[in-house]
PAZA-937229 format. One record per residue (C-alpha): residue number from 1; residue in one letter; x, z, y. Coordinates in nm, 3 decimals, always signed. Layout:
<k: NUM	r: A	X: X	Z: Z	Y: Y> $
...
***
This chain:
<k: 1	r: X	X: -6.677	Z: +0.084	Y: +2.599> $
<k: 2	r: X	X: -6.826	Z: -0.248	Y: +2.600> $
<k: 3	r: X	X: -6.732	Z: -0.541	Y: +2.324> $
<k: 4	r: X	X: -6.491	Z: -0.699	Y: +2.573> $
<k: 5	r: X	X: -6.359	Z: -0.426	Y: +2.692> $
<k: 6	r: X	X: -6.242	Z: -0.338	Y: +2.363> $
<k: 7	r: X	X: -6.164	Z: -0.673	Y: +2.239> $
<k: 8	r: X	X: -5.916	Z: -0.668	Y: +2.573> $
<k: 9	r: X	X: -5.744	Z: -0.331	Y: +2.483> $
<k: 10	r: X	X: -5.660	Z: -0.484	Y: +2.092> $
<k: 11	r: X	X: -5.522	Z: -0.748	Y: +2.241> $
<k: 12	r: X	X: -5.302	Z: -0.544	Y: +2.456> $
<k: 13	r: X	X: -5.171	Z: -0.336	Y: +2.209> $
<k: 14	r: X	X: -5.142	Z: -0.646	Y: +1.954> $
<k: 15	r: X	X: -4.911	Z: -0.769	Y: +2.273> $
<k: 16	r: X	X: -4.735	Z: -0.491	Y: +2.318> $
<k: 17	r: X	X: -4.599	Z: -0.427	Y: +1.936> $
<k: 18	r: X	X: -4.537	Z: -0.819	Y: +1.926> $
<k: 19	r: X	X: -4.331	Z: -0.760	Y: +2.211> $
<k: 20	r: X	X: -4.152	Z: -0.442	Y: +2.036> $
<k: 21	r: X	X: -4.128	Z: -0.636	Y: +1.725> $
<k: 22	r: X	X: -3.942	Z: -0.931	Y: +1.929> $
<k: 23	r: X	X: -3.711	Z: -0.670	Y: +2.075> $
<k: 24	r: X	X: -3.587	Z: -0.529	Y: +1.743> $
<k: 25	r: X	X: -3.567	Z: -0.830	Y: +1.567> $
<k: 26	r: X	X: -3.367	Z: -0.938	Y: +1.867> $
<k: 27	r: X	X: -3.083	Z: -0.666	Y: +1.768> $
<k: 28	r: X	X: -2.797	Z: -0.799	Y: +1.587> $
<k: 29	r: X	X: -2.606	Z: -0.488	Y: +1.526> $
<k: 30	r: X	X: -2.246	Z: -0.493	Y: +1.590> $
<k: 31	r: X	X: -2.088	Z: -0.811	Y: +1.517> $
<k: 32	r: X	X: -1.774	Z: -0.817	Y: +1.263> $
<k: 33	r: X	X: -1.579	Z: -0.950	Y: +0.978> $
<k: 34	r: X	X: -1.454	Z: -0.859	Y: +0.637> $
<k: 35	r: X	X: -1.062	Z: -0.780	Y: +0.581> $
<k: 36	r: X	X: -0.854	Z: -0.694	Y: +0.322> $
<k: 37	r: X	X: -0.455	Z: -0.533	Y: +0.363> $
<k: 38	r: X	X: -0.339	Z: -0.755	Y: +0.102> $
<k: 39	r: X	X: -0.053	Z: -0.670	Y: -0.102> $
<k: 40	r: X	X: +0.252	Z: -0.969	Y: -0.101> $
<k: 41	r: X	X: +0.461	Z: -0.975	Y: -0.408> $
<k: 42	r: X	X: +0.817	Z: -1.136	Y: -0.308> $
<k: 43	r: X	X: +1.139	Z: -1.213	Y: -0.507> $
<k: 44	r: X	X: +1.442	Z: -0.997	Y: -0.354> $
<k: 45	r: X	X: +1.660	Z: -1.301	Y: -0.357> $
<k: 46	r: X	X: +1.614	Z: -1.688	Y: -0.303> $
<k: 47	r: X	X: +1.514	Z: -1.938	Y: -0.604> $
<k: 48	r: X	X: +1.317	Z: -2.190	Y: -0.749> $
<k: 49	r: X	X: +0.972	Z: -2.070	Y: -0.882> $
<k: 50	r: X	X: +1.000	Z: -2.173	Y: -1.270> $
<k: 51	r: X	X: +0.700	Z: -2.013	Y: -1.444> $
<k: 52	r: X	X: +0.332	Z: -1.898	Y: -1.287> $
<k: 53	r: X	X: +0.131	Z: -1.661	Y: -1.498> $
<k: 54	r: X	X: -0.162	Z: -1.603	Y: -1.286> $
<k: 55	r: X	X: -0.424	Z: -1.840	Y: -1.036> $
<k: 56	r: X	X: -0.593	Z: -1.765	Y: -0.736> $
<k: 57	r: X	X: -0.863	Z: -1.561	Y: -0.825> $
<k: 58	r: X	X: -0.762	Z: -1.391	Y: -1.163> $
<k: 59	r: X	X: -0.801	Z: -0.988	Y: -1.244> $
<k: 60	r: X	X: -0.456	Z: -0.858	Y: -1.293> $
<k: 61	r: X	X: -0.345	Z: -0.486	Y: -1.381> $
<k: 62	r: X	X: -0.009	Z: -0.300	Y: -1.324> $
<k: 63	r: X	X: +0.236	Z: -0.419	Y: -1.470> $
<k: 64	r: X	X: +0.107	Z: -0.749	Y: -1.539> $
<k: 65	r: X	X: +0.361	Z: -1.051	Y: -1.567> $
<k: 66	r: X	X: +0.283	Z: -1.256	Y: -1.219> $
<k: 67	r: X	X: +0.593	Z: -1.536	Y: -1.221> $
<k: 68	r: X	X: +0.922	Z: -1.598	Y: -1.273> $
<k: 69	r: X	X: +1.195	Z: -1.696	Y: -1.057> $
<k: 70	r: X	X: +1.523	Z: -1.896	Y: -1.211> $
<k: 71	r: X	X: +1.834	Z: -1.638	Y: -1.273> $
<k: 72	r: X	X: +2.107	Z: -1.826	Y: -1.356> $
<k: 73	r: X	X: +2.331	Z: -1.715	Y: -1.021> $
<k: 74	r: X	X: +2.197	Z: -1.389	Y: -1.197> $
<k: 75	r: X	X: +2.283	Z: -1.438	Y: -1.554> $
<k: 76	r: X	X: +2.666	Z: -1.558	Y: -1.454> $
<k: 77	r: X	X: +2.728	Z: -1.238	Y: -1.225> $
<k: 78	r: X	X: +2.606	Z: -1.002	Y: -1.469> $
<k: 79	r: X	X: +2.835	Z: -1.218	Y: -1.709> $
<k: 80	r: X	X: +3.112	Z: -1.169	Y: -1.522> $
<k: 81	r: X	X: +3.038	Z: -0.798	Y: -1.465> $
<k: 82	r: X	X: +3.027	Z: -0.744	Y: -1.812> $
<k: 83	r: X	X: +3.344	Z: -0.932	Y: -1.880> $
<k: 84	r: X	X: +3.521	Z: -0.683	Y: -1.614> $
<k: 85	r: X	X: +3.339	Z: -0.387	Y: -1.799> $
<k: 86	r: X	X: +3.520	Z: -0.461	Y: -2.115> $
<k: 87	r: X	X: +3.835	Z: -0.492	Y: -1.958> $
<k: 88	r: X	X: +3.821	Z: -0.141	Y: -1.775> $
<k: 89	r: X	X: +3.663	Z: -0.047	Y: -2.079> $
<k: 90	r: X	X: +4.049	Z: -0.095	Y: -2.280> $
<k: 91	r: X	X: +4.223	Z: -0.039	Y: -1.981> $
<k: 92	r: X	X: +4.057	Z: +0.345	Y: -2.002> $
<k: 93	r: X	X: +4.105	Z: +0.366	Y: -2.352> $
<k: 94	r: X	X: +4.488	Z: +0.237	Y: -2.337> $
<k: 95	r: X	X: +4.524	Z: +0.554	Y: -2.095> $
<k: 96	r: X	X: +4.302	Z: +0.817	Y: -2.246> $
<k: 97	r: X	X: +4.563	Z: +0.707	Y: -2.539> $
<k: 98	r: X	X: +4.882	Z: +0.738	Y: -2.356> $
<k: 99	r: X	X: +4.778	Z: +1.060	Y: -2.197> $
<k: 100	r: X	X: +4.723	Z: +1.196	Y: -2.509> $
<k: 101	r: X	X: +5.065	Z: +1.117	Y: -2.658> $
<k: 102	r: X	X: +5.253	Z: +1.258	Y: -2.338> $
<k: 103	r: X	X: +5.370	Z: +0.913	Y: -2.220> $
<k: 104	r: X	X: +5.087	Z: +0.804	Y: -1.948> $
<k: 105	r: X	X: +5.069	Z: +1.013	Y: -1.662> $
<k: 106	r: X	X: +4.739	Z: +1.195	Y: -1.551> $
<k: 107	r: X	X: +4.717	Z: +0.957	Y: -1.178> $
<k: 108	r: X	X: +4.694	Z: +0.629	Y: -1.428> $
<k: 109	r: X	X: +4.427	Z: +0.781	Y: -1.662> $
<k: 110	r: X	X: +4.189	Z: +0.887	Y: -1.296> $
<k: 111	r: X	X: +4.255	Z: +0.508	Y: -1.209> $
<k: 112	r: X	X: +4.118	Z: +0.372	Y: -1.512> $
<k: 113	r: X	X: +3.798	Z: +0.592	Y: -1.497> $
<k: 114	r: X	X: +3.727	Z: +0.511	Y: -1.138> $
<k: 115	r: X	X: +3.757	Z: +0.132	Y: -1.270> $
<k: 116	r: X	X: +3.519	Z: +0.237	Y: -1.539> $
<k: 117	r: X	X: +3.278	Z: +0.382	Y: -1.341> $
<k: 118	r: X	X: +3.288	Z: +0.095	Y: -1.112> $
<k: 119	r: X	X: +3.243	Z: -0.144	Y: -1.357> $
<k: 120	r: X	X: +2.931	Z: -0.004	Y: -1.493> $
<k: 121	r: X	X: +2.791	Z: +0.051	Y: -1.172> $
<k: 122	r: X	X: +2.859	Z: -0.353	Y: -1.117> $
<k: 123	r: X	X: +2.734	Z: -0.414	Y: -1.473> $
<k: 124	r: X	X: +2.377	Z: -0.204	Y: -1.392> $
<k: 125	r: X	X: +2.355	Z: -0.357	Y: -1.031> $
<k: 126	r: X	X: +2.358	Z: -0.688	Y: -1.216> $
<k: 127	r: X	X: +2.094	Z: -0.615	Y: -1.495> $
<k: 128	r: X	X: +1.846	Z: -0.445	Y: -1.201> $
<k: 129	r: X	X: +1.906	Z: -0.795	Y: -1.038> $
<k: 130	r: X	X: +1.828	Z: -0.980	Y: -1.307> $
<k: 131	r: X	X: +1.508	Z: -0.794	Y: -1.382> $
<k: 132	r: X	X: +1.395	Z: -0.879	Y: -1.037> $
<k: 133	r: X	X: +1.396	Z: -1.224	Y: -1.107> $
<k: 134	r: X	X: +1.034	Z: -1.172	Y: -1.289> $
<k: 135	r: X	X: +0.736	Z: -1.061	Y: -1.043> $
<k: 136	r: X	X: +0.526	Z: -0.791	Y: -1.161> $
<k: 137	r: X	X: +0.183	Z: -0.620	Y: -1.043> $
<k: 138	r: X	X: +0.281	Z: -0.359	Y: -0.850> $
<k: 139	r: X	X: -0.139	Z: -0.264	Y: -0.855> $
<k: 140	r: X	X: -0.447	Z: -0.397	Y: -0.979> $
<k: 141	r: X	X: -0.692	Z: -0.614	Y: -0.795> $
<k: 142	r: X	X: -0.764	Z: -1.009	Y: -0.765> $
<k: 143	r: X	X: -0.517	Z: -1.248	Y: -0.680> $
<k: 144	r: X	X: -0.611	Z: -1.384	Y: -0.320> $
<k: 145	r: X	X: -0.351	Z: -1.636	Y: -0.244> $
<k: 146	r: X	X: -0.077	Z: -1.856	Y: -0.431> $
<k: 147	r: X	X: +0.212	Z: -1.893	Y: -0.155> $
<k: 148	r: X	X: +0.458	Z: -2.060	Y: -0.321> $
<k: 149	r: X	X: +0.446	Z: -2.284	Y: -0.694> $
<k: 150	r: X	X: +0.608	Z: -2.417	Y: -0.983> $
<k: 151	r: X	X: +0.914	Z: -2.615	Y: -0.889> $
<k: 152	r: X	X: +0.917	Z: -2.507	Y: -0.532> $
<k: 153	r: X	X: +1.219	Z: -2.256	Y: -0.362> $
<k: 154	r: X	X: +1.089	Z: -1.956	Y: -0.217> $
<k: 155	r: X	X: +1.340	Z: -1.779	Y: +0.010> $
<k: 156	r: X	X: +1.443	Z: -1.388	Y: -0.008> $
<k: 157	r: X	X: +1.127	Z: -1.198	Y: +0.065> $
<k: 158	r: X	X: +0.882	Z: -1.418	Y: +0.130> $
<k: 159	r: X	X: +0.600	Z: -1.370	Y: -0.145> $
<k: 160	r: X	X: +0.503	Z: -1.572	Y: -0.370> $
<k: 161	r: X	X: +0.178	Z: -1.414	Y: -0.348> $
<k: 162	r: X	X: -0.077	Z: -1.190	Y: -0.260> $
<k: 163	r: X	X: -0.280	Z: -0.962	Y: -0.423> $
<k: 164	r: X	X: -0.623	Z: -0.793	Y: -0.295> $
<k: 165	r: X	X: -0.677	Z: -0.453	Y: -0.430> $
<k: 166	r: X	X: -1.032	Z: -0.333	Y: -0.433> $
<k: 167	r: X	X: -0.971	Z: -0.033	Y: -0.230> $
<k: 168	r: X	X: -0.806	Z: -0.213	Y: +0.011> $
<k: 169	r: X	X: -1.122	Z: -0.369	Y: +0.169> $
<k: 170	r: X	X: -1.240	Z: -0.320	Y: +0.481> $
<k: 171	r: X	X: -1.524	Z: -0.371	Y: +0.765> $
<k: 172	r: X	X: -1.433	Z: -0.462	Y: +1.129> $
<k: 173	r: X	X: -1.607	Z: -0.468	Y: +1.403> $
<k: 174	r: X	X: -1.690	Z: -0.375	Y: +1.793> $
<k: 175	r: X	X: -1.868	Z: -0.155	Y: +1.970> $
<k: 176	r: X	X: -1.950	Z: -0.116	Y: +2.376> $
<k: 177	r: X	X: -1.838	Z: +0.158	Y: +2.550> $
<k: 178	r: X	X: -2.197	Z: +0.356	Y: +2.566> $
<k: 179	r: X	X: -2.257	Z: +0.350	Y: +2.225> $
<k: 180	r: X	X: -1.877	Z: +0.430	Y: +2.113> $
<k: 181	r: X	X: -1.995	Z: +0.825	Y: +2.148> $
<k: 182	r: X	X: -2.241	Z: +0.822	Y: +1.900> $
<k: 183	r: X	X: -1.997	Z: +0.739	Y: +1.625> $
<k: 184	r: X	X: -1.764	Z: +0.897	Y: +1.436> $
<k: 185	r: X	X: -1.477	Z: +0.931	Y: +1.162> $
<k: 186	r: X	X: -1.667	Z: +0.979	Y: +0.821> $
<k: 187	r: X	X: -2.005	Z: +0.830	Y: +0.962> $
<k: 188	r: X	X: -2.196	Z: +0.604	Y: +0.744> $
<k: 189	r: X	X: -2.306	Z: +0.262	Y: +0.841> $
<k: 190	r: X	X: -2.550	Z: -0.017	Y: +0.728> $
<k: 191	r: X	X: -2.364	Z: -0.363	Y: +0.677> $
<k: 192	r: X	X: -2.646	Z: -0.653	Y: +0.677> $
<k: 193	r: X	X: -2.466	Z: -0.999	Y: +0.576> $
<k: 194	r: X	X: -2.658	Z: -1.369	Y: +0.450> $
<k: 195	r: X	X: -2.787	Z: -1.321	Y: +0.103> $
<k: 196	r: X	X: -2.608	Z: -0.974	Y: +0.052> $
<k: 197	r: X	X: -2.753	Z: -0.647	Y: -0.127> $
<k: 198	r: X	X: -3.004	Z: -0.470	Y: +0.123> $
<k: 199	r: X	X: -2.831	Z: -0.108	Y: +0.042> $
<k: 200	r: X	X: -2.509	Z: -0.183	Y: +0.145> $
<k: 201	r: X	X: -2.316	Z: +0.102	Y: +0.314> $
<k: 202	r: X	X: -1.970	Z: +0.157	Y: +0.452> $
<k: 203	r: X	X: -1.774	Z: +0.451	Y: +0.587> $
<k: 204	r: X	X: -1.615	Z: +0.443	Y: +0.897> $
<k: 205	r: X	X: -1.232	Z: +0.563	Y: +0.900> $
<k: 206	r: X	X: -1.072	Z: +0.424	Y: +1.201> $
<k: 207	r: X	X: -1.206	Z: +0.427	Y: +1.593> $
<k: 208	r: X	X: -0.972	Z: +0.259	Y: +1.865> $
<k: 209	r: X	X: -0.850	Z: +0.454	Y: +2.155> $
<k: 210	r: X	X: -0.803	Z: +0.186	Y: +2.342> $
<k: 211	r: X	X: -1.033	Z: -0.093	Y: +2.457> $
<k: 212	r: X	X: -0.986	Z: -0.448	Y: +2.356> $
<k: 213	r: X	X: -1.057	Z: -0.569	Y: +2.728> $
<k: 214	r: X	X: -0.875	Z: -0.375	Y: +3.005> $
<k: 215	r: X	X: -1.080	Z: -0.409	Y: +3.341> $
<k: 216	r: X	X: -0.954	Z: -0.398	Y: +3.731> $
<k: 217	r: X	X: -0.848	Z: -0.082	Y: +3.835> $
<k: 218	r: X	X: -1.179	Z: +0.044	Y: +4.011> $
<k: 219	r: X	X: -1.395	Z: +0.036	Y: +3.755> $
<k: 220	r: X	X: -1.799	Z: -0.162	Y: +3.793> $
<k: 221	r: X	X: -2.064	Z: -0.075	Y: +3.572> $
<k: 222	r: X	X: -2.052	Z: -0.452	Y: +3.509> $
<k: 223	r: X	X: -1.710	Z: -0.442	Y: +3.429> $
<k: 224	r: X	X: -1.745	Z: -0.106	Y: +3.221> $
<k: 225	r: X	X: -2.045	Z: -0.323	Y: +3.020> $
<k: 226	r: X	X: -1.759	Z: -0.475	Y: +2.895> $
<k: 227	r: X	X: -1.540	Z: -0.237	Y: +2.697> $
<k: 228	r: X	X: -1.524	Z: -0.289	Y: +2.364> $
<k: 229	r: X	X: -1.407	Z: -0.110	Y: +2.100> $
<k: 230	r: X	X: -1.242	Z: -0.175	Y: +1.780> $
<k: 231	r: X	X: -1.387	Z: +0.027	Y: +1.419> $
<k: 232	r: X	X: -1.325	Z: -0.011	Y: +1.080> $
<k: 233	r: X	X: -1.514	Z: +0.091	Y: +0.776> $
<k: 234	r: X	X: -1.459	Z: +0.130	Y: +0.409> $
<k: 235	r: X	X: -1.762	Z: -0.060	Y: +0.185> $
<k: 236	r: X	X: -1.912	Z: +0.140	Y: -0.064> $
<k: 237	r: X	X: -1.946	Z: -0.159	Y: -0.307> $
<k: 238	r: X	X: -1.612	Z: -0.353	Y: -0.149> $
<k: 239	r: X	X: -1.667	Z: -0.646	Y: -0.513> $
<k: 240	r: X	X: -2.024	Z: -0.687	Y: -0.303> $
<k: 241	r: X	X: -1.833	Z: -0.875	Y: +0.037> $
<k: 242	r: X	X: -1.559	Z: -1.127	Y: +0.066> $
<k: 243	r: X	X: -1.230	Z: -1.148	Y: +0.318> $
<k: 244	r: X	X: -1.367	Z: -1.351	Y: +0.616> $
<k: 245	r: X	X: -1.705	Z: -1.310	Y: +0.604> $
<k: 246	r: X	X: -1.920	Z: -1.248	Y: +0.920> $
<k: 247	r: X	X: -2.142	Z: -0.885	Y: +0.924> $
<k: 248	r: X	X: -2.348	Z: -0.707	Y: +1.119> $
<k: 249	r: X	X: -2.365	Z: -0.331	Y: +1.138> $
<k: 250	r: X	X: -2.585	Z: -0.085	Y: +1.247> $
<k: 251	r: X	X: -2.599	Z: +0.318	Y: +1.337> $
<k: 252	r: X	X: -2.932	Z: +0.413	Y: +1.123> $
<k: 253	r: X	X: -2.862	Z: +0.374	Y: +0.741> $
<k: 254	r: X	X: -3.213	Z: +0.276	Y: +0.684> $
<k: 255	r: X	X: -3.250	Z: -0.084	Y: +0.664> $
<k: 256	r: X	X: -3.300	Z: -0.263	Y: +1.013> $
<k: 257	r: X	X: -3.606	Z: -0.468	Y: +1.114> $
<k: 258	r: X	X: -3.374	Z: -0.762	Y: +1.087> $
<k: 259	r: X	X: -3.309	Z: -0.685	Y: +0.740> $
<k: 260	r: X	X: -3.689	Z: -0.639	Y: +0.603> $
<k: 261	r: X	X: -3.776	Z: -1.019	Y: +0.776> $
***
């Protein structure tokens, strides 16, 4: 083979993985988004907003103190409850008393239990109500969102705010119909985003049954080009991605030619 002949055939093949290189650098994956189910923390009844513990963006526990809501209308029923306890309360007693003795009758010492027992029952319903007027951590994660502050009403279960667990995050994103049969539940996934981790993974949990677009009734390959399908995917390192932000995702786990550019 002479010089040129060879110098021709390098250059073909230096063409031809250029070429292959363009294509696969061309490949963005399947396009998607971060999410998060948040978790809303609400008051069960209306108020004013009196005391915030926590900002947008703290680490809270369980049980953590999150805000307070103002109780008087609270305070004054359980007041009153307790007022009507103490009266039942003497009422029973007077009764037990008289039964004793032979001069009250056995029907007026059952109504002064059932007064008893309703009193209490108003006096607990009142305490639990009370209680509820401070919002607790009903799980640990980061708070994502302040709804409602200090000095501002909040209405009957609306929250006041929300709170991202963690676990909670999750990866979602679209795939055509012909590639939707080469995934499936429990697969694992490579998640390229800007200026994230090159080793990030995520499992997928959830595949739609139903397309996002619906075509005509007699079905085109054009129009079947179309389909999409909706996935989601738990991150492996879910502290590594934030709510909102765009992804790509690919089948093979090993990193993409996209990624190693």
């Amino acid at each position: 083979m002479t010089s040129s002949r060879v110098a021709k055939f390098l250059a073909m093949v230096a063409l031809f993985a250029a070429l292959a290189g363009c294509q696969e650098r061309s490949d963005p994956g399947f396009q998607g988004w971060v999410e998060a189910d948040m978790i809303f923390v609400s008051p069960d009844e209306a108020g004013r907003v009196v005391k915030l513990n926590v900002r947008e963006g703290d680490e809270v526990k369980v049980g953590d103190l999150l805000y307070s809501v103002d109780d008087d209308l609270q305070q004054a029923d359980l007041n009153q409850n307790k007022a009507t306890l103490a009266n039942a309360q003497q009422t029973y007693d007077r009764a037990a008393s008289l039964r004793g003795t032979g001069a009250g009758t056995q029907a007026n010492l059952d109504a002064a239990v059932s007064a008893l027992r309703v009193a209490e029952a108003k006096v607990n319903t009142s305490e639990t109500r009370l209680a509820r007027r401070k919002g607790f951590a009903p799980v640990a994660g980061t708070i994502q969102q302040i709804y409602f502050r200090e000095g501002e009403m909040v209405a009957a279960q609306r929250p006041v705010l929300s709170i991202m667990p963690p676990g909670n995050m999750k990866l979602r994103f679209f795939v055509p119909e012909a590639e939707l049969p080469k995934l499936a539940i429990g697969d694992q996934v490579h998640v390229v985003c800007d200026n994230c981790a090159a080793d990030l993974t995520a499992k997928i949990y959830f595949i739609a049954t139903t397309a996002e677009y619906t075509p005509p009734v007699i079905y085109s390959l054009d129009e079947r080009n179309k389909l999409v399908y909706l996935i989601q995917a738990r991150p492996s390192r879910p502290d590594a991605l934030r709510v909102g932000q765009p992804i790509s995702v690919y089948l093979n786990p090993k990193t993409p030619v996209a990624d190693r550019r």
